[in-house]
ROKE-676013 format. One record per atom (N, C-alpha, C): residue in three letters; atom name; z, x negated, y. Coordinates in nm, 4 decimals. Atoms other than C-alpha are relative to their C-alpha. Last residue first. Layout:
BEGIN
{"ala" "CA" {Z X Y}} ...
***
This chain:
BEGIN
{"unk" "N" {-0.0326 -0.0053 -0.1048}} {"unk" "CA" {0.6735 -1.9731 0.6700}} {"unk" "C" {0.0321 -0.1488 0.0596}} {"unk" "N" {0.0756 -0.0534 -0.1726}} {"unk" "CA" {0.4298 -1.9295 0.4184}} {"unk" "C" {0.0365 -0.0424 0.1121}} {"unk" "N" {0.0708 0.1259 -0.0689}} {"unk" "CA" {0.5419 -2.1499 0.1408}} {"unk" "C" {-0.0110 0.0658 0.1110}} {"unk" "N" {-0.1298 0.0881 -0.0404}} {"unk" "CA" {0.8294 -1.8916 -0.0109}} {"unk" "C" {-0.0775 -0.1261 0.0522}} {"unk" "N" {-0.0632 -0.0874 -0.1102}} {"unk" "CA" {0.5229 -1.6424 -0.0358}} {"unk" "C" {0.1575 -0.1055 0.0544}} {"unk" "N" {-0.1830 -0.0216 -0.0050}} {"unk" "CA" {0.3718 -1.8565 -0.2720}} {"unk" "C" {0.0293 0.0496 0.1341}} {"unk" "N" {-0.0075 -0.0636 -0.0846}} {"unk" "CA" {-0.0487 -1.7741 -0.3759}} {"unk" "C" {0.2096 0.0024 0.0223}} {"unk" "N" {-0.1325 -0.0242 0.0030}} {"unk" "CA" {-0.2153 -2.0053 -0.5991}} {"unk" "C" {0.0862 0.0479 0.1184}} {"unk" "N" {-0.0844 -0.0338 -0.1339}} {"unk" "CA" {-0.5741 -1.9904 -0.5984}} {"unk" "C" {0.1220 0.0316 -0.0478}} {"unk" "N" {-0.0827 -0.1126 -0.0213}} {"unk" "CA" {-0.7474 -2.1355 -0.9047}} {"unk" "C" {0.0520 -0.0110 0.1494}} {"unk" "N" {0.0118 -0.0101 -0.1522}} {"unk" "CA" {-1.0651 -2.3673 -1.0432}} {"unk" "C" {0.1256 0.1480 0.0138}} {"unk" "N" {-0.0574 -0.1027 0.0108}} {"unk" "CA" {-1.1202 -2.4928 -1.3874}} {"unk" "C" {0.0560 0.0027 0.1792}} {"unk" "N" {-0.0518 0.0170 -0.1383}} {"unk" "CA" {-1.3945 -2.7561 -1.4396}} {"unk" "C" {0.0733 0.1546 0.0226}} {"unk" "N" {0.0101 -0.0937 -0.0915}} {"unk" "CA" {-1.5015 -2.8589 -1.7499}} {"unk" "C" {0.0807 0.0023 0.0791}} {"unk" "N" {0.1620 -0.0249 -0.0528}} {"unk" "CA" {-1.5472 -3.1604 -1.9564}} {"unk" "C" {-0.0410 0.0934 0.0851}} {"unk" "N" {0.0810 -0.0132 0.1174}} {"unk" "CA" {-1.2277 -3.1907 -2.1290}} {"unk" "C" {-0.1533 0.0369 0.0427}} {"unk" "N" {-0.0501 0.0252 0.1345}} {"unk" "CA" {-1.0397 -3.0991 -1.8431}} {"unk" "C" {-0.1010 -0.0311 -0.1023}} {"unk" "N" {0.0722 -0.0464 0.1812}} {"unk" "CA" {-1.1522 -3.0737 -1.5082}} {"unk" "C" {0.0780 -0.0653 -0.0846}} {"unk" "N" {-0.0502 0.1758 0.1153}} {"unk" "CA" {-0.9101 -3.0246 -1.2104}} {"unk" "C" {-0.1279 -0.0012 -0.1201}} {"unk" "N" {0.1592 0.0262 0.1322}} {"unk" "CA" {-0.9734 -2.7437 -0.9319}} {"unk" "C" {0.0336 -0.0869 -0.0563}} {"unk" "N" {-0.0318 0.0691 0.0845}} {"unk" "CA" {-0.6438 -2.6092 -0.7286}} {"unk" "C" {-0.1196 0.0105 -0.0619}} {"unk" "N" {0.1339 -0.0212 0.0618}} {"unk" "CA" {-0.6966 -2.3978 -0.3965}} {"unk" "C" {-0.0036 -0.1286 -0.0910}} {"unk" "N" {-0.0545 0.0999 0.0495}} {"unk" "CA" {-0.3210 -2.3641 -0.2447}} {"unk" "C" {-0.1778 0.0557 -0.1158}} {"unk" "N" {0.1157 -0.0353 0.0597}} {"unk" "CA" {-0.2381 -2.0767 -0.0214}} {"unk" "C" {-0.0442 -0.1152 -0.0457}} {"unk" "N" {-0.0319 -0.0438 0.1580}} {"unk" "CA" {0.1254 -2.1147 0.0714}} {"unk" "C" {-0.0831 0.0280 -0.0654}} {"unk" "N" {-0.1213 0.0736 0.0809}} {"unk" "CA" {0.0193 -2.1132 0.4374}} {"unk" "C" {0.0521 0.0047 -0.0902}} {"unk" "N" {-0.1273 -0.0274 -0.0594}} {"unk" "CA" {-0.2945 -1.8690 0.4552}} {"unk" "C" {0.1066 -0.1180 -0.0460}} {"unk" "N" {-0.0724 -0.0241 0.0718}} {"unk" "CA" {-0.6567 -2.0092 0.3461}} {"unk" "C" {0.1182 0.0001 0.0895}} {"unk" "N" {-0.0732 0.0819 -0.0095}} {"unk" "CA" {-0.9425 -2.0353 0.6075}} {"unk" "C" {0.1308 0.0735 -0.0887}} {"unk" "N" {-0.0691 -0.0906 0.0844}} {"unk" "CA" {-1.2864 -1.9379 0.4755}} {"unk" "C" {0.1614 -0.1061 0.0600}} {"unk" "N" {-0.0600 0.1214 0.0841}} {"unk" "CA" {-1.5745 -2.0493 0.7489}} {"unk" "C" {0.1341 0.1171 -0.0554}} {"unk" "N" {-0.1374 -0.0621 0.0365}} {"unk" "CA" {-1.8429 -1.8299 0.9205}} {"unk" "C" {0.0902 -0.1252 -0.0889}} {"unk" "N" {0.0105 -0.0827 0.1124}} {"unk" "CA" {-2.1148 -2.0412 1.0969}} {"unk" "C" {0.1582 0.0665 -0.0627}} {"unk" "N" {0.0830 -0.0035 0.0894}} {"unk" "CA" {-2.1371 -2.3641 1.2478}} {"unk" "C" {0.0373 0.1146 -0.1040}} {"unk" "N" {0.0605 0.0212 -0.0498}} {"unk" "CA" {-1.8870 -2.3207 1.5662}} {"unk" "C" {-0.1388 -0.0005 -0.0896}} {"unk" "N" {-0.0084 0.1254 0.0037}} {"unk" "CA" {-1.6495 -2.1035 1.3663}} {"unk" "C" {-0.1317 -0.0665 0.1019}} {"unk" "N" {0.1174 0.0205 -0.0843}} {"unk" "CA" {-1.6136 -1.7333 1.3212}} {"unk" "C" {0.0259 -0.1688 0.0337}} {"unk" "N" {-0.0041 -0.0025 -0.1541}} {"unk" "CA" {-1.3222 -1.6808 1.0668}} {"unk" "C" {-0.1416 -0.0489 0.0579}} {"unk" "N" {0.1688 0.0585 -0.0532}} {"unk" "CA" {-1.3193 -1.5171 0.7599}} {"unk" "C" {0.0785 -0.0593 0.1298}} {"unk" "N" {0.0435 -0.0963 -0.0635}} {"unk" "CA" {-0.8908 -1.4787 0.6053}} {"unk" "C" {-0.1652 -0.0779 0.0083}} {"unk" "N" {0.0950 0.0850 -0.1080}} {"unk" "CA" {-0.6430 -1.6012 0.3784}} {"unk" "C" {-0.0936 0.1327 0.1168}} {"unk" "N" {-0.0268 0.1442 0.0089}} {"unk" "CA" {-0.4286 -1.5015 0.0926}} {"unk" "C" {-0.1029 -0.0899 0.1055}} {"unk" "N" {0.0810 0.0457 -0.0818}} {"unk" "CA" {-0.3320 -1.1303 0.1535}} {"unk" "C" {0.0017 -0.2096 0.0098}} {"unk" "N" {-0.0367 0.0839 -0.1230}} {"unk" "CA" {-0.1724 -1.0633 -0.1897}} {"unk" "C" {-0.0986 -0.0111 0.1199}} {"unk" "N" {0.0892 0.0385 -0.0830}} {"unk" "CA" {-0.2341 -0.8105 -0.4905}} {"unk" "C" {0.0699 -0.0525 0.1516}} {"unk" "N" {-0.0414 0.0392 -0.1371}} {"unk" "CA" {-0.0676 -0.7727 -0.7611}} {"unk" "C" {-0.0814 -0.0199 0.0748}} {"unk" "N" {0.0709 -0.0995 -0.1161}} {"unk" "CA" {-0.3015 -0.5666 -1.0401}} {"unk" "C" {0.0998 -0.0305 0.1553}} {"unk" "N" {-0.1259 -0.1428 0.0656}} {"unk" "CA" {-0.1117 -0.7032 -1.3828}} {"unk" "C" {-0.0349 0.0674 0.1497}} {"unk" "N" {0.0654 -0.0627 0.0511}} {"unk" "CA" {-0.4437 -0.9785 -1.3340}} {"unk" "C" {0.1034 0.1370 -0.0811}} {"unk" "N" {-0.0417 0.1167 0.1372}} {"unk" "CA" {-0.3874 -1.1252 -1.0162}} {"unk" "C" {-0.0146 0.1308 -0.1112}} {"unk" "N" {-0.0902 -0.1108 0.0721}} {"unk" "CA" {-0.5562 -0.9299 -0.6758}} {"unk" "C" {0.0154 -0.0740 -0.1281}} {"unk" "N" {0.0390 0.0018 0.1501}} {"unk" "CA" {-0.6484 -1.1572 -0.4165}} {"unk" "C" {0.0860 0.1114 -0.0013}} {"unk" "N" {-0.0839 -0.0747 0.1194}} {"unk" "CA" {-0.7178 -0.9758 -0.0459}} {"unk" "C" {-0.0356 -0.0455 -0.1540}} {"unk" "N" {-0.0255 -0.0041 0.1676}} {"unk" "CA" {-0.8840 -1.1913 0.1986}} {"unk" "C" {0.0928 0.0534 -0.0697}} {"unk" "N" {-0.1094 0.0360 0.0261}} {"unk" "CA" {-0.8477 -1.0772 0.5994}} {"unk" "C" {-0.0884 -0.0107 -0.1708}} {"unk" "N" {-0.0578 0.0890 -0.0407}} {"unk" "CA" {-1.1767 -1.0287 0.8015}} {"unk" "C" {0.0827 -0.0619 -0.0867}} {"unk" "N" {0.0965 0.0759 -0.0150}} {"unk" "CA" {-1.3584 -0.7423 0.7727}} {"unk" "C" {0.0567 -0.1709 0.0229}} {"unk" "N" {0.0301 0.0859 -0.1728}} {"unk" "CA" {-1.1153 -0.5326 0.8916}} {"unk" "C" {-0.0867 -0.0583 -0.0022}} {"unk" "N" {0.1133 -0.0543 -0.0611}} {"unk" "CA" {-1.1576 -0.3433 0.5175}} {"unk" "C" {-0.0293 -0.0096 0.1652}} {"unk" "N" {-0.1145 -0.1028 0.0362}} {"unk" "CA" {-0.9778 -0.6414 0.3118}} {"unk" "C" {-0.1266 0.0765 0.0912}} {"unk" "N" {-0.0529 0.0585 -0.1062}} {"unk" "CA" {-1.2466 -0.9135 0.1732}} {"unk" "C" {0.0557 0.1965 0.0187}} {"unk" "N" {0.0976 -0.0561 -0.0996}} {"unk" "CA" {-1.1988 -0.9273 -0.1836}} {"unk" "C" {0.0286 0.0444 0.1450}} {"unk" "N" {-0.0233 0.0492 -0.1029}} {"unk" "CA" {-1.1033 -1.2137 -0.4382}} {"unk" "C" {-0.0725 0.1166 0.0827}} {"unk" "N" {-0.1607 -0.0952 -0.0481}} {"unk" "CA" {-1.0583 -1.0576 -0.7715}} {"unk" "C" {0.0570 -0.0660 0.0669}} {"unk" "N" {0.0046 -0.1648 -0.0123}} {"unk" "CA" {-1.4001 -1.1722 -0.8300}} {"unk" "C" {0.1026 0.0587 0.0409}} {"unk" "N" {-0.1747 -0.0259 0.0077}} {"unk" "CA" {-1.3057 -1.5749 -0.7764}} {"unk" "C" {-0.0711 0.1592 0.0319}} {"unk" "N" {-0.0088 -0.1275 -0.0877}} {"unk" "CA" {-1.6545 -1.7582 -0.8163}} {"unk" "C" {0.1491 0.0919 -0.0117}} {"unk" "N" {-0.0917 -0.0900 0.0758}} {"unk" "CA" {-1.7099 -2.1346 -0.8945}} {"unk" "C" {0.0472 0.1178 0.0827}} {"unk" "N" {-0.0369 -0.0949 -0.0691}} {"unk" "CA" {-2.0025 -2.3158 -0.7708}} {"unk" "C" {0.0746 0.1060 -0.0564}} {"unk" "N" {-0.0281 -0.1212 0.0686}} {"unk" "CA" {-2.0952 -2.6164 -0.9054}} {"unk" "C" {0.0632 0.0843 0.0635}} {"unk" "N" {-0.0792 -0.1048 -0.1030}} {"unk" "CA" {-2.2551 -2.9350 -0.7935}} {"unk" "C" {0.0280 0.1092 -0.1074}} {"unk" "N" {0.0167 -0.1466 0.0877}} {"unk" "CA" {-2.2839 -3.2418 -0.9939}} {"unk" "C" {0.0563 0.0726 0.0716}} {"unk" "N" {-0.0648 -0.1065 0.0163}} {"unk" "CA" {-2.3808 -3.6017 -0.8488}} {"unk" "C" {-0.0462 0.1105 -0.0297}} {"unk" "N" {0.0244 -0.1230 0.0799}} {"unk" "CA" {-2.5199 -3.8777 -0.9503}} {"unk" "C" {0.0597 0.1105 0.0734}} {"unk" "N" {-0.1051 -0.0659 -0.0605}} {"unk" "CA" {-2.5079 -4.2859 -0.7004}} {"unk" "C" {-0.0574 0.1461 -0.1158}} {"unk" "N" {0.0572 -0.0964 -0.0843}} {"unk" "CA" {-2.7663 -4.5121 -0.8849}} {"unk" "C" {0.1102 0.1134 0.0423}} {"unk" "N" {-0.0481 -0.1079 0.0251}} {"unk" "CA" {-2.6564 -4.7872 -1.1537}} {"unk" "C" {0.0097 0.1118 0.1345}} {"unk" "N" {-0.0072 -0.0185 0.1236}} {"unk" "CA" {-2.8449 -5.0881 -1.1121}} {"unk" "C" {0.0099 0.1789 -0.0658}} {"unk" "N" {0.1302 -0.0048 0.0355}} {"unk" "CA" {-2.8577 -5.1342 -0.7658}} {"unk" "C" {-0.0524 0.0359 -0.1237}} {"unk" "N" {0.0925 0.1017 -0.0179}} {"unk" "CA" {-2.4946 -4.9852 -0.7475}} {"unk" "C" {-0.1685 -0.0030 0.0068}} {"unk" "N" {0.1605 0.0227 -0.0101}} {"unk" "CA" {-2.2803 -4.6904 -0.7497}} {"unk" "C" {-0.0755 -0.1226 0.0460}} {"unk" "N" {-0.0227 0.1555 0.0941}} {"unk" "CA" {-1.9011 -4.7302 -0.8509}} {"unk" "C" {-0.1984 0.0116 -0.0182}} {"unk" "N" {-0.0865 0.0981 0.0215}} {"unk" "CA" {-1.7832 -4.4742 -0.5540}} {"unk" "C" {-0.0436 -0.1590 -0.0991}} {"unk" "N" {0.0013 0.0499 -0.1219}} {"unk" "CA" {-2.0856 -4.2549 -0.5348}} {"unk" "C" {0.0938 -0.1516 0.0158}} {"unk" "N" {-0.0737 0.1758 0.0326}} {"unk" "CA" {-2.0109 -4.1613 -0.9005}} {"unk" "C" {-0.0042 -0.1024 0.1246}} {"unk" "N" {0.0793 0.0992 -0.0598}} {"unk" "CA" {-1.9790 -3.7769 -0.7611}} {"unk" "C" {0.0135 -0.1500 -0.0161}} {"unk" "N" {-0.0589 0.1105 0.0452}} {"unk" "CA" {-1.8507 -3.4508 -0.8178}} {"unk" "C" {-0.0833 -0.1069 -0.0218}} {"unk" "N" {0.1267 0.1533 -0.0105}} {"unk" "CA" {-1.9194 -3.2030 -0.6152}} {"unk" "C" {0.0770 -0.0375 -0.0586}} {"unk" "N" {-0.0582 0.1201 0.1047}} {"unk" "CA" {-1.7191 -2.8376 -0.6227}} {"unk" "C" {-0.1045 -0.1137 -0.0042}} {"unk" "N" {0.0873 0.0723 0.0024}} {"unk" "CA" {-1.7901 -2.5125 -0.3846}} {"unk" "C" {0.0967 -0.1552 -0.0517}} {"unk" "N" {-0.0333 0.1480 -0.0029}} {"unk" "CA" {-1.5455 -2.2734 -0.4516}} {"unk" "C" {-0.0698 -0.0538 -0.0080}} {"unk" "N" {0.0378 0.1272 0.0739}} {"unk" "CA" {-1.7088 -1.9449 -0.3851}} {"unk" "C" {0.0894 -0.0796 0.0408}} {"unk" "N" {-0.0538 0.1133 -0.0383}} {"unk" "CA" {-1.5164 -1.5683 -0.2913}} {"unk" "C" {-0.0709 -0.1046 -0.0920}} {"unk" "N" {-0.1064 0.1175 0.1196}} {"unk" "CA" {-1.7094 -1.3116 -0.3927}} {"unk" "C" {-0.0127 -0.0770 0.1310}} {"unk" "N" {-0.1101 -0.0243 -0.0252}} {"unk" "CA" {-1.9190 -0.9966 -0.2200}} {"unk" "C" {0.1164 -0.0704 -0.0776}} {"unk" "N" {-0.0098 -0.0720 0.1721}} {"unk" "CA" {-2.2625 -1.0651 -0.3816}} {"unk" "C" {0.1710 -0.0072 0.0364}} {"unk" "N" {0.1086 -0.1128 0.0597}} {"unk" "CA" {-2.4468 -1.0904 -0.0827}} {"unk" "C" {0.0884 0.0119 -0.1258}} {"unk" "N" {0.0017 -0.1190 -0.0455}} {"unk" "CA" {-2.1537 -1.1946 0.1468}} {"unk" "C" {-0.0961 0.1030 -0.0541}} {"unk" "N" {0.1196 -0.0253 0.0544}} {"unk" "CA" {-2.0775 -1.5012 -0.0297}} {"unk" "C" {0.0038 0.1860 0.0202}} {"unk" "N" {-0.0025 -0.1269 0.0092}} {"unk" "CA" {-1.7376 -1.6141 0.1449}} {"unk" "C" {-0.1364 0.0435 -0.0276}} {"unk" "N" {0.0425 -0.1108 -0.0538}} {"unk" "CA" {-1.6919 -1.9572 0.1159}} {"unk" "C" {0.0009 0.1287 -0.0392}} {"unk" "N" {-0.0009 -0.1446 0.0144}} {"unk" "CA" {-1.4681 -2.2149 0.0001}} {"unk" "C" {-0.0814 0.0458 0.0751}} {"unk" "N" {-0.0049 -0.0381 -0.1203}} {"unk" "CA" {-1.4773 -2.6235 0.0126}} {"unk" "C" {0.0109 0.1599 -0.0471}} {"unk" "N" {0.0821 -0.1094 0.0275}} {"unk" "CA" {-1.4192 -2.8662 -0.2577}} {"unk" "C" {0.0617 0.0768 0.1036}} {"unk" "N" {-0.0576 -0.0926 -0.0483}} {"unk" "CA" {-1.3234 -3.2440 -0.1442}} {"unk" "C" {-0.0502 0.1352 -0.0158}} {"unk" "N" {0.0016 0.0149 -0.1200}} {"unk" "CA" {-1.4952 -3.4673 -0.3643}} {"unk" "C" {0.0845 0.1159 0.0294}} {"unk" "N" {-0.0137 -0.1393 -0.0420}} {"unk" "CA" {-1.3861 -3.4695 -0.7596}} {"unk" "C" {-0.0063 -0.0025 0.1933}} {"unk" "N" {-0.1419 -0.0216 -0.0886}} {"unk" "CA" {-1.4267 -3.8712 -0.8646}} {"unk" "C" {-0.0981 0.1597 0.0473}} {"unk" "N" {0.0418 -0.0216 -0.1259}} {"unk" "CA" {-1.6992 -3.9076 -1.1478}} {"unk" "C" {0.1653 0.0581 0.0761}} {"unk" "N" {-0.0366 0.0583 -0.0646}} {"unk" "CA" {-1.6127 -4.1114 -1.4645}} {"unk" "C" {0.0002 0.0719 0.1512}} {"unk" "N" {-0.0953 0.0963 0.0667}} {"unk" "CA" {-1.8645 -3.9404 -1.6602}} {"unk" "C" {0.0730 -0.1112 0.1439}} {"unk" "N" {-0.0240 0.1601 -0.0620}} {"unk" "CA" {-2.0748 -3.7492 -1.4414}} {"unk" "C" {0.1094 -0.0058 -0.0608}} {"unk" "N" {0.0369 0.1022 0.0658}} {"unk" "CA" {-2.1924 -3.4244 -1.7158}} {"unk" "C" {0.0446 -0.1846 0.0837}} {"unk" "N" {0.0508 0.1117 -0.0653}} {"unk" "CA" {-1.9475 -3.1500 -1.5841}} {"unk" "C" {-0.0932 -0.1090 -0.0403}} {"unk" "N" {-0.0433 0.1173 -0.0066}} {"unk" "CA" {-1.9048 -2.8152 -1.7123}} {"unk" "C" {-0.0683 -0.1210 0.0394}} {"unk" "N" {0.1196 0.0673 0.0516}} {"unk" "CA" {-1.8946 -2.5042 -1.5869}} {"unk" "C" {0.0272 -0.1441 -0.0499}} {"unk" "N" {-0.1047 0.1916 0.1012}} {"unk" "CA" {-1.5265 -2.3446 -1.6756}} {"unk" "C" {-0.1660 -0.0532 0.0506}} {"unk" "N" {0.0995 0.0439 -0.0066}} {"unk" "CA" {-1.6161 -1.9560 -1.3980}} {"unk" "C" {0.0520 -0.1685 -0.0557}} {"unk" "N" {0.0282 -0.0115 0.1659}} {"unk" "CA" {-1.3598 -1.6907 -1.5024}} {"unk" "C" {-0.1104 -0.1250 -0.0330}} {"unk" "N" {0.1654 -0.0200 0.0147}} {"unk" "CA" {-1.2143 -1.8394 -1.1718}} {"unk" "C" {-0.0169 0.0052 -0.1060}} {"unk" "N" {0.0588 0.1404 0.0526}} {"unk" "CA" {-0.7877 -1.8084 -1.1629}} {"unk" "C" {-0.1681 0.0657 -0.0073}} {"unk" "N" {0.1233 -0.0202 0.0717}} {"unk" "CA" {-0.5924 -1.5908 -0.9405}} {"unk" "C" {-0.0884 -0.1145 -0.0010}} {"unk" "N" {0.0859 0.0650 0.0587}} {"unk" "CA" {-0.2314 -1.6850 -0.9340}} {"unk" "C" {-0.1257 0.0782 0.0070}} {"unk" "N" {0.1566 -0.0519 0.0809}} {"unk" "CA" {0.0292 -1.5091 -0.7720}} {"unk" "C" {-0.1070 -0.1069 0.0026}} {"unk" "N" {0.1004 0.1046 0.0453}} {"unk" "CA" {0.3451 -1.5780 -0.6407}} {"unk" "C" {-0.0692 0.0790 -0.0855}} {"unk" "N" {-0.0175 0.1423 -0.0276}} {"unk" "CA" {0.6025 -1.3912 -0.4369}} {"unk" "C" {-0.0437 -0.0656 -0.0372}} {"unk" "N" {-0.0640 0.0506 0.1031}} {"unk" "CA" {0.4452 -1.0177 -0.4892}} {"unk" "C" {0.0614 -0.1632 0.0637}} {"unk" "N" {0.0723 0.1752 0.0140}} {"unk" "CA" {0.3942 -0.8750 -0.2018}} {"unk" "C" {0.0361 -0.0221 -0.1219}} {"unk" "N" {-0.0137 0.0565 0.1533}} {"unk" "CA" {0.5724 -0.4950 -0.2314}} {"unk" "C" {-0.0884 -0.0997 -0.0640}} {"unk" "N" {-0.1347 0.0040 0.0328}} {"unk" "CA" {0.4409 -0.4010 0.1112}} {"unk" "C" {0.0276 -0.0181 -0.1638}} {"unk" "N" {-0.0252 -0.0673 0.0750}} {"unk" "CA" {0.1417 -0.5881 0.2345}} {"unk" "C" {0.1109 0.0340 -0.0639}} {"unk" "N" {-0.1469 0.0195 0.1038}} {"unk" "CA" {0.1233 -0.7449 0.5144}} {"unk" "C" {-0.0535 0.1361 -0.1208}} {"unk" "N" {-0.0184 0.1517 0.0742}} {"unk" "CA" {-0.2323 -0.7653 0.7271}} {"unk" "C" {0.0749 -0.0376 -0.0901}} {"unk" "N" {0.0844 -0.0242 0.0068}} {"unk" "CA" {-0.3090 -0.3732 0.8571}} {"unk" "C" {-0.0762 -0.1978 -0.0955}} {"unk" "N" {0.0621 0.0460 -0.0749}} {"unk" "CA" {-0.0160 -0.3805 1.0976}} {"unk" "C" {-0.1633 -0.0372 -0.0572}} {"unk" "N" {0.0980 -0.0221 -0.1295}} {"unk" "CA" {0.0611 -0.0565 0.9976}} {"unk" "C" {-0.0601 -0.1656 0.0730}} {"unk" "N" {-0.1279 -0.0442 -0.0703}} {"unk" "CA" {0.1870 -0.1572 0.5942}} {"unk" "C" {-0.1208 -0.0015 0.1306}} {"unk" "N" {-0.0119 0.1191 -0.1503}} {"unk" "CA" {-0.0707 -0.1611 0.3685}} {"unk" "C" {0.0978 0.0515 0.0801}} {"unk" "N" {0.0000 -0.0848 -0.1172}} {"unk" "CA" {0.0000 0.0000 0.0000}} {"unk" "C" {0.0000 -0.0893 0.1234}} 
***
């Protein structure tokens, strides 16, 4: 239920997790994880994690810089009806305000709320991607 200012929600949960159904996996062996970025994909109404990974670091004449993009999607990421605010929802149906759009000099950009916490790691060859959502970080 929203409370009037149209940003809180009442009965928050204090942590929530939503994780990407999206494992692609990686082929750069050795590759360092660049900084991954978020957008808001307005044709197909998802939240992206944008992901590089990259041998840049141990690239030579020999051995040629690689990288691997991937784009991981968070469905039970949606935007609230201001147009503006991100609403996850975890998967017993909590639902948090965990960020927001904002207007930027190049275009819209995704800025995550304090206690908002965008975790990617690969394992075993893939790449697992989550939003972690603490209400005891916010303030």
């Amino acid at each position: 239920m929203m409370l009037a200012s149209g940003s809180a929600f009442a009965n928050s949960p204090s942590f929530l997790t939503v994780n990407s159904p999206d494992h692609p996996s990686t082929w750069v062996a050795g590759a360092h994880k660049e900084i991954p970025t978020l957008r808001w994909d307005s044709t197909h109404h998802m939240l992206v994690a944008d992901v590089k990974y990259s041998t840049k670091d141990y690239a030579d004449s020999v051995n040629p810089a690689e990288s691997d993009y991937h784009a991981l999607t968070f469905p039970n990421v949606r935007l609230a009806s201001n147009g503006n605010d991100l609403l996850a929802t975890n998967h017993i149906g909590e639902t948090a305000k965990i960020g927001r759009i904002e207007n930027g000099f190049f275009g819209k950009s995704v800025v995550l709320d304090n206690g908002v916490d965008l975790n990617v790691h690969r394992e075993k060859g893939l790449i697992y991607a989550s939003l972690t959502y603490n209400a005891l970080e916010k303030e």
